[in-house]
C-alpha positions as CSV (number, residue, x, y, z in Angstrom):
1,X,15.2,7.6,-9.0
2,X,16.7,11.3,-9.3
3,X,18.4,13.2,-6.4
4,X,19.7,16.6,-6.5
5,X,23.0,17.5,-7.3
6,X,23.9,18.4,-3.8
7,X,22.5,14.7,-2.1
8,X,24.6,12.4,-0.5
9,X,24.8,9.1,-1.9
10,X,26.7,6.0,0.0
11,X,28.0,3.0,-1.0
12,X,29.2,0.2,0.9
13,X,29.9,-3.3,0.3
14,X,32.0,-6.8,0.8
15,X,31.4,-6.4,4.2
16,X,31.4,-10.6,4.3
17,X,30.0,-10.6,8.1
18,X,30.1,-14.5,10.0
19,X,33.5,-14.5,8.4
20,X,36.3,-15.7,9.4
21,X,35.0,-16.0,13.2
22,X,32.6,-14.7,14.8
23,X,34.8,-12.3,16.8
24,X,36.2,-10.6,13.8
25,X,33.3,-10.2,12.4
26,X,31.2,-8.9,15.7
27,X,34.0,-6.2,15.3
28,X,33.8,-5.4,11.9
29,X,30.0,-5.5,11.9
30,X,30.2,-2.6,15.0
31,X,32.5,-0.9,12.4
32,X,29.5,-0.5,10.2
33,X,26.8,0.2,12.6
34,X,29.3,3.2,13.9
35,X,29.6,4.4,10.4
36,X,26.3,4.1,9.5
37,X,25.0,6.2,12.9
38,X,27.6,8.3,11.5
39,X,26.1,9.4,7.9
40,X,22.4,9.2,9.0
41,X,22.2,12.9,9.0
42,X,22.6,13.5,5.4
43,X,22.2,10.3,3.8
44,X,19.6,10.7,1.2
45,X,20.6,7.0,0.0
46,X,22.5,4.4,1.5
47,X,23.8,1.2,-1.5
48,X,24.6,-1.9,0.2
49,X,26.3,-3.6,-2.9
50,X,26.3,-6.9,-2.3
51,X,28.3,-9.7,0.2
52,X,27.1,-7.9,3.3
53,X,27.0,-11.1,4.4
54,X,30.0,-14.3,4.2
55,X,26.6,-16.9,3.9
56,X,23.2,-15.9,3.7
57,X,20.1,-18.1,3.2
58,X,15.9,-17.6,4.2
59,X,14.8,-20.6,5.3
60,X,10.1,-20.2,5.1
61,X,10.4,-19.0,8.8
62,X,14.2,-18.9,9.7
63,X,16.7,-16.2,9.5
64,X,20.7,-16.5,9.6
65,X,21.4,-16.8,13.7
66,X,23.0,-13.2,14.3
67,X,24.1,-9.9,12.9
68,X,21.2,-8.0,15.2
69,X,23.4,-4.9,15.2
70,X,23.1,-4.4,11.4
71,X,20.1,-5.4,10.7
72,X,18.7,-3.4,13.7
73,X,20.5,0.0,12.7
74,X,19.2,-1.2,8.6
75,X,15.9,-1.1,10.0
76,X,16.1,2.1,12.0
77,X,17.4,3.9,8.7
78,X,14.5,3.0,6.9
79,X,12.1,3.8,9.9
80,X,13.5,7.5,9.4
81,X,12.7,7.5,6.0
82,X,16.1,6.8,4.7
83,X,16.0,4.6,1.2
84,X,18.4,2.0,1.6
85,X,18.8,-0.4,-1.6
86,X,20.7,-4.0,-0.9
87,X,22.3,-5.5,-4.1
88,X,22.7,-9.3,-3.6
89,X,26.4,-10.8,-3.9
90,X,27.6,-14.0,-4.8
91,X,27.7,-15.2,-0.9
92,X,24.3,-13.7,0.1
93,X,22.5,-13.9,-3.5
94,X,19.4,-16.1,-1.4
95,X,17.3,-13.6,-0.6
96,X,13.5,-14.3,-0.7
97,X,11.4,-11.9,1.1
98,X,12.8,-10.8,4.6
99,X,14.7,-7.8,4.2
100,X,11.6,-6.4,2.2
101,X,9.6,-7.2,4.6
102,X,10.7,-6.6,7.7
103,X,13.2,-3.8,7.1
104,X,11.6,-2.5,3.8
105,X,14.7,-3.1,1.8
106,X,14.3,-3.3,-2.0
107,X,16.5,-6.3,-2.8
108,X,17.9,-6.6,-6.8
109,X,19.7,-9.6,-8.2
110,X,21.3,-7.3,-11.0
111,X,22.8,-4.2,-12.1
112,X,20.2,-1.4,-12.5
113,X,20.2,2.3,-13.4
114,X,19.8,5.4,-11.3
115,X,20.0,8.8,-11.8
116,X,21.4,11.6,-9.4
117,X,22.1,14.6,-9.7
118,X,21.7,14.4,-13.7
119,X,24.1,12.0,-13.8
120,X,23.6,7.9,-15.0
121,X,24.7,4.9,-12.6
122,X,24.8,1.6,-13.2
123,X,25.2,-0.1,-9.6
124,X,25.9,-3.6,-9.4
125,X,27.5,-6.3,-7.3
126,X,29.5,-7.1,-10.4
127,X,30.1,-11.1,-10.0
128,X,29.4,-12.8,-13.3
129,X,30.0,-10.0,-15.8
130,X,32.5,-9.4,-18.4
131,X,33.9,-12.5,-20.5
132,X,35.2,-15.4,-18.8
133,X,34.9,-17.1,-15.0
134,X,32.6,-19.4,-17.1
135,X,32.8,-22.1,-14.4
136,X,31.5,-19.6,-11.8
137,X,28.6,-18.2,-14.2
138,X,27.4,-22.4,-14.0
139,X,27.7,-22.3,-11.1
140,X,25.9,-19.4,-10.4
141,X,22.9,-20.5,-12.6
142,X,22.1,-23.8,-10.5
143,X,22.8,-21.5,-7.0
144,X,20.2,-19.6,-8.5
145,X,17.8,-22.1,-9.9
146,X,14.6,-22.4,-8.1
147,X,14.5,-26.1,-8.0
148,X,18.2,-26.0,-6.3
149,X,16.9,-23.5,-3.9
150,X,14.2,-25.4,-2.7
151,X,16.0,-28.9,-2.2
152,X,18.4,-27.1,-0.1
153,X,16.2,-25.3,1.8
154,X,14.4,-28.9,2.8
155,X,17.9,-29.5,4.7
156,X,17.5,-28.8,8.4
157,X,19.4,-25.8,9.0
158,X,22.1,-27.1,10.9
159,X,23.2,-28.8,8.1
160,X,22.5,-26.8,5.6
161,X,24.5,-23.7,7.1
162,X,27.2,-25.9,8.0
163,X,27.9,-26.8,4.4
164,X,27.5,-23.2,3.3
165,X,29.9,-22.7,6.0
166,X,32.2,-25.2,4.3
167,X,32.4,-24.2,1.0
168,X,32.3,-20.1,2.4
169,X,35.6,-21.5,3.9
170,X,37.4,-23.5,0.9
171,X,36.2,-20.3,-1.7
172,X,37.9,-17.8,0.5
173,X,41.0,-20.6,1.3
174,X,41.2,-21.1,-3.2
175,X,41.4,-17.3,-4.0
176,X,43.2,-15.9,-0.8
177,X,44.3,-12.9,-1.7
178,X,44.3,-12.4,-5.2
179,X,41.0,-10.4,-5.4
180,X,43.1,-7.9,-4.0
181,X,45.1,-7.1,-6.8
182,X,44.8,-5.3,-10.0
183,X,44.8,-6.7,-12.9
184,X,45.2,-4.2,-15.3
185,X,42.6,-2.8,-17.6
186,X,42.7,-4.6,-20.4
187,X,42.4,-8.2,-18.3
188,X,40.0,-6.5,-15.0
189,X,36.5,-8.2,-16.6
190,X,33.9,-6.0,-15.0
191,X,36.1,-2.7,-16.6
192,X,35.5,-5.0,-20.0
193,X,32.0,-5.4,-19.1
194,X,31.5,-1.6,-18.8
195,X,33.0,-0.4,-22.0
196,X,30.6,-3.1,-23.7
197,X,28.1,-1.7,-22.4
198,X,29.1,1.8,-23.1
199,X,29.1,0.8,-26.3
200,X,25.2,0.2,-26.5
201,X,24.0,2.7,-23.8
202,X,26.0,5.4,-22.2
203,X,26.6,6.2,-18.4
204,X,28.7,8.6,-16.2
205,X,29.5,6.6,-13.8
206,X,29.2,2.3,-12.8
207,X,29.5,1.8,-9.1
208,X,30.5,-2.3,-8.9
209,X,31.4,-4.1,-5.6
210,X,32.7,-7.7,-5.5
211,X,36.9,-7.5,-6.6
212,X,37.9,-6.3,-3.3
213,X,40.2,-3.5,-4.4
């Protein structure tokens, strides 16, 4: 994909909506429609780059109860002809058809390349990469693993979101705030990640969302 120099390019992510309440996060989620309404105008591209969402899972004909706002003001983007790419995160990462169907949302499970204005992007939601968090990269593969996918997916979906819901809880509980703070550059794994990679390809620019900072 190239875009002039002179486009405007958003990107948003880490939203986490259905979390902690659904009171915050009706109020953050009207945030985001507002902002969204607001850019419409000259958005050319609009990256949602992973965790829009604290929990999401497609059931074969059920959808997450909720989030009508956002996904109705995702929908009327793309009805205008605005591109609108969704990256998925490691708390929304089971995506199977909907949002390309019904909102015509290309959906990618990892990092790819774009071009604007001349200029190389790698976009990503950044969970996974770099050295180390092995127990989450395990853990990622059986989340990710077909056969996993489809045993939970035979749960009924009152139980199935309520563990989600659980586990959504005890992650956030575990970590608190430390995705908030820097690390420093020689121990921050996805700025690790990127100069390996520089080292193979180049790029002017990785957009990453996931460490909260």
């Amino acid at each position: 994909m190239n875009k002039r120099i002179d486009e405007k390019i958003y990107f948003l992510s880490d939203f986490h909506l259905g979390a902690p309440d659904h009171a915050s996060s009706l109020k953050r989620e009207k945030r985001i429609v507002g902002f969204l309404s607001s850019i419409q105008h000259d958005a050319t591209g609009i990256f949602i780059v992973g965790d829009l969402f604290d929990f999401w899972y497609e059931y074969k004909t059920v959808a997450p109860k909720g989030y009508v706002r956002i996904l109705g003001k995702l929908a009327e983007l793309t009805d205008k002809g605005i591109p609108v790419y969704f990256f998925t995160g490691n708390h929304d990462m089971w995506m199977s058809g909907y949002f390309e169907k019904e909102l015509n949302i290309p959906v990618y499970h990892e990092p790819q390349t774009f071009s604007f204005g001349n200029k190389k992007f790698l976009v990503g939601h950044g969970d996974g990469l770099g050295p180390g968090d092995e127990g989450y990269k395990f853990i990622k593969k059986i989340f990710r693993n077909r056969v996993c996918q489809w045993l939970f997916g035979a749960l009924h979906p009152t139980w199935g979101m309520g563990i989600a819901g659980y586990f959504s809880r005890k992650s956030r509980q575990a970590t608190g705030s430390t995705d908030e703070h820097f690390l420093g550059a020689d121990k921050e794994w996805l700025i690790i990640y990127c100069k390996e990679v520089l080292e193979k390809e180049y790029f002017d620019y990785f957009v990453f969302g996931h460490r909260h900072l």
